[in-house]
N, C-alpha and C positions, 0 to 999 in steps of 0.2 A: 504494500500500500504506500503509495508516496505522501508525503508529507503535504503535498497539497490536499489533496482528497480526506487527508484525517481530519486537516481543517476545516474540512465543508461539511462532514459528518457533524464536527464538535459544533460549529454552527448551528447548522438548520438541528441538531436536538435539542438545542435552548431553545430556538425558537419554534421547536413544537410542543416543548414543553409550557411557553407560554400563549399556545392555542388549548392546550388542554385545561388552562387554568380558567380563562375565555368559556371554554365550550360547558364549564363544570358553573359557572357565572348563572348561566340560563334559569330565570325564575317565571315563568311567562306558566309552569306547574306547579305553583307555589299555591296552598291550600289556607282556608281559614276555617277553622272548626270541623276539617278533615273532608271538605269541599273542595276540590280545585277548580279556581277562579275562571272564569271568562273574561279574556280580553279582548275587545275589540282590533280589529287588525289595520292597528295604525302605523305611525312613524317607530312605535316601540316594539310591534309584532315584527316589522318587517328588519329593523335595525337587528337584535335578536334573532330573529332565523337565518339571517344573512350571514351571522360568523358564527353560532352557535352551535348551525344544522347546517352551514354550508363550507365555509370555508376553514373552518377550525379541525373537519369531519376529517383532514387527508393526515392528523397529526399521529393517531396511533395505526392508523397501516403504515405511514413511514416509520415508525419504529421498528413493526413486525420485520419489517422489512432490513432494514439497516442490522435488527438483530440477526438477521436468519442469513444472510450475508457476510458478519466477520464471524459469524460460530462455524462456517461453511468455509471459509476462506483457507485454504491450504492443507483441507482437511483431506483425511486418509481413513482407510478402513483399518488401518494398524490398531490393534488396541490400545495402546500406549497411548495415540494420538485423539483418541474418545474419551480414556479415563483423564487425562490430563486438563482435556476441553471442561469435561461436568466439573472436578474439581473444580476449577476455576468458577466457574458459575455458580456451586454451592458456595462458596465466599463474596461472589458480588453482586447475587442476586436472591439465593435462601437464604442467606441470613437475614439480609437488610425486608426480604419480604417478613418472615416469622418478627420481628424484632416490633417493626411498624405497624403489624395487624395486632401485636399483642397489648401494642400503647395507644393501639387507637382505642380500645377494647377498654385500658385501667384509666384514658381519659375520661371517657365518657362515667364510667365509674367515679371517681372523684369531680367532674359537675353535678354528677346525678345525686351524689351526695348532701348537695343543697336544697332542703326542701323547696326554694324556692322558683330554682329553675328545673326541677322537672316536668312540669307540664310543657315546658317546650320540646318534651321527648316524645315521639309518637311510638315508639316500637318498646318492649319490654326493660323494663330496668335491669342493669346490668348484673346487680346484687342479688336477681331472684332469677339468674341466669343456673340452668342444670348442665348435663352434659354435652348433652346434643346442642343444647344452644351457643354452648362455646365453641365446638365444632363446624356448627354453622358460621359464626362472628369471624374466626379464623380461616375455613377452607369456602364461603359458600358465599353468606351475604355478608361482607366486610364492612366495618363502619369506616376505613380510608377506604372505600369503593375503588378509588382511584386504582389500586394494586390488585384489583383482576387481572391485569396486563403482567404483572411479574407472577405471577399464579398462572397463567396460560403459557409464561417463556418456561417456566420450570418444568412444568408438562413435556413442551417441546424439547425441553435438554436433555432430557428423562427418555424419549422416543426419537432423538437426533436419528442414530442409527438404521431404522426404520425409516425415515425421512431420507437418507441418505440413498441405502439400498434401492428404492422406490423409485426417485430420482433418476439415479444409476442404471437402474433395469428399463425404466419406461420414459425418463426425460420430461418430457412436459405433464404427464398424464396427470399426475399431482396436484398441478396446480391447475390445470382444466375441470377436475372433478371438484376439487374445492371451490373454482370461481363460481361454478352452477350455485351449490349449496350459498354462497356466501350474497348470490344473485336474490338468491328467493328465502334470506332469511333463515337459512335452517343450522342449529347450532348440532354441535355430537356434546352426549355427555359430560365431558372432561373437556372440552377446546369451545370459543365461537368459529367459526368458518373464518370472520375474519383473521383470526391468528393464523390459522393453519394455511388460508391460501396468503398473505403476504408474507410468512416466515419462509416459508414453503419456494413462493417466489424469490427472496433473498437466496435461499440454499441455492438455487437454480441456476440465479448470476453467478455466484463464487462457483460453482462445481465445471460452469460452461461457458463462462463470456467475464474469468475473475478480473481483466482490463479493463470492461466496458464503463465503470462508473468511474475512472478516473480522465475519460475523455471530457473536455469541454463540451458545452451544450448552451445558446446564445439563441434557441429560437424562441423569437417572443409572442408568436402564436398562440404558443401554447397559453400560455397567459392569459390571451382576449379570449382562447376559448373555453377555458374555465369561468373564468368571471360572468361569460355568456350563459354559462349552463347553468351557473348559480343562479341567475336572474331568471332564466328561465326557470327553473322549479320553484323559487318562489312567487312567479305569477301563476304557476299552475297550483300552487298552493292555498294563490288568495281566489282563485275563480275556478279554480275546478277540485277543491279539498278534497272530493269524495274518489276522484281518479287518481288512488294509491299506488295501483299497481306503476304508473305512468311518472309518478315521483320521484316511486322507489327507481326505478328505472336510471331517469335524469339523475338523481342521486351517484347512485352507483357510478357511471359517467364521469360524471364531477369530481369523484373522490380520484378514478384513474387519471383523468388528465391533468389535478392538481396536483399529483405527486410529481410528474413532468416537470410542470407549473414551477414548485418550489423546488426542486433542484435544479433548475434551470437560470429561475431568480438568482442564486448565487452565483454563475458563472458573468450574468451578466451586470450583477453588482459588484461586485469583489474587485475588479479593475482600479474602478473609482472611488472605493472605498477601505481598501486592502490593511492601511495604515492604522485609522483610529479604531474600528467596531472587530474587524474581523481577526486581529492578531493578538492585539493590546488589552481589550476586556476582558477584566478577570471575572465578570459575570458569569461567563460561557463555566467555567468551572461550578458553578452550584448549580446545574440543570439536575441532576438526579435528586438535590436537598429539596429543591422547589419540587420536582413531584413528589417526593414521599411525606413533604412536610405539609402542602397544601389543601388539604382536607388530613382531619373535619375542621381545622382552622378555616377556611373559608366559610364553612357553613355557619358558624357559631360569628364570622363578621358579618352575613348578613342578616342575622339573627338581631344582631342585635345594631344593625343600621336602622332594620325597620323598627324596631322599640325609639329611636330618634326621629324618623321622616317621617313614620307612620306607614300604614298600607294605602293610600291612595294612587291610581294605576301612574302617576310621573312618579313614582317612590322608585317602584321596579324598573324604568326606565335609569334613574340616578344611579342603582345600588349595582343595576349593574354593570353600568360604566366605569361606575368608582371602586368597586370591590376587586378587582382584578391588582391593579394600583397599589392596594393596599397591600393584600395577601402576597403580593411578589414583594414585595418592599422589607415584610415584615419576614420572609424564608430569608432574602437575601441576608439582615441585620445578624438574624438568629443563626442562620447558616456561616458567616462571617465569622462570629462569637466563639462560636463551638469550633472552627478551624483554625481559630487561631490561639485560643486559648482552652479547647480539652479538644486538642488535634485526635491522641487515637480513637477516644468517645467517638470522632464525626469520622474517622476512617471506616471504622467498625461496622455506625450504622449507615452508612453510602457504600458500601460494598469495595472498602478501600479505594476509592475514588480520588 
């Protein structure tokens, strides 16, 4: 991998990192008395589904993706070179997952502790949590939600093998049978389709075309016609709501040609901008802290934005403009803190990062 291409990886993961912060923002299903709200489909419906459900949507297939491509990348059916691979993964991705599902779990536990703010919990208190519910909390429905996505890689690390062989014997087949399923919404047990077909896809580059991502890419096409297809599902949205299948569709669409899209964005940004954003920010280094720190922290700032503005429909519109803002502001400080002053503590839980 040349040292150009690491650095457009390290890039565009910050910044899908902070489309997933964006996409997790989305209150437009925010409930009152266990009602969710009807909003009129104004400047705040359509602002909100434009990055929320549209442009935000391409951040965790480029991850699938990015991962299933350097776990892939110079890989061998040697054993050596598989046990070697999962090792690695159990320290920079099971641990940092187990660690984060378990304090998302003893957080919510010490707010729940306050008579006063439980009623802003709608699902079971954590203290009258049995076994099975902890099992759930941990493997099923996690309260950092967000880390389904490390729960699906682990899966994948776990069946690389299988993946590989697969691959190897049939080449595309893999990921043509995954795109069907991932077309029409249909998840397997243990994986969503999305994981499986864009990890799957990653495996695919590295195994058959490992050069092809480090070639430039300057067409800005692609670009307009994402931005097109975004706008077009959200008119088909506001005028023809009930034609899903036709959504889902254009959706789908928009997700493949935004990943284009934004890897492309980089070649043709990075020219002119090479010096101050893309070399020099040490932001780019807490992209793993901001997603595994970012919920349930974001939920509990907009929790308690609207206890200040209120619930009136410009509230939703404000909170979450401004919530995004906050919640990266506040991983960065925290993320900072712990780096620099309990470094192993923030090794440990970022997957030595």
């Amino acid at each position: 991998m040349t040292s150009y291409l690491s650095q457009k990886i390290r890039f565009i993961s910050f910044l899908s990192i902070i489309m997933v912060v964006v996409l997790h923002c989305y209150n437009l299903d925010s409930k009152q008395n266990g009602v969710v709200l009807h909003f009129d489909k104004d400047y705040n419906w359509f602002f909100q589904n434009l990055f929320s459900y549209g442009i935000t949507r391409i951040a965790v297939p480029l991850f699938f993706m990015i991962s299933g491509y350097l776990f892939f990348l110079g890989f061998t059916n040697q054993k050596g070179v598989l046990i070697d691979k999962i090792k690695k993964r159990i320290k920079t991705i099971m641990i940092p997952y187990f660690f984060w599902t378990i304090m998302g779990v003893l957080f919510y536990f010490i707010i729940q502790s306050v008579p006063k703010l439980q009623p802003f919990f709608n699902k079971k208190l954590v203290i009258n949590y049995d076994f099975s519910d902890w099992i759930n909390a941990i493997f099923v429905d996690l309260i950092p939600y967000q880390l389904w996505f490390l729960r699906d890689l682990i899966v994948l690390v776990f069946i690389s093998f299988i993946i590989y062989v697969t691959i190897k014997k049939t080449r595309f087949l893999l990921v043509l049978v995954s795109f069907f399923f991932w077309i029409f919404n249909q998840n397997t047990i243990f994986l969503s389709s999305e994981s499986i077909l864009f990890f799957s896809t990653g495996a695919t580059i590295a195994l058959y075309y490992p050069d092809y991502p480090n070639k430039l890419f300057t067409n800005r096409k692609m670009i307009l016609i994402w931005i097109a297809l975004l706008v077009i599902k959200i008119l088909f949205m506001y005028f023809y709501e009930d034609q899903k299948a036709i959504i889902n569709i254009i959706h789908k669409m928009s997700v493949i040609i935004g990943l284009s899209a934004i890897w492309n964005s980089y070649d043709i940004i990075y020219p002119k901008m090479k010096t101050s954003i893309f070399k020099e920010n040490k932001f780019l280094d807490y992209s793993f802290f901001i997603y595994v720190f970012h919920e349930p922290l974001l939920t509990i700032v907009k929790k308690l934005m609207f206890l200040v503005v209120g619930k009136k429909e410009v509230s939703y519109f404000i909170i979450y403009c401004i919530s995004p803002f906050i919640v990266i502001s506040i991983c960065l400080i925290v993320g900072n803190i712990l780096k620099n002053h309990f470094n192993k503590f923030y090794k440990f839980t970022t997957g030595y990062r």
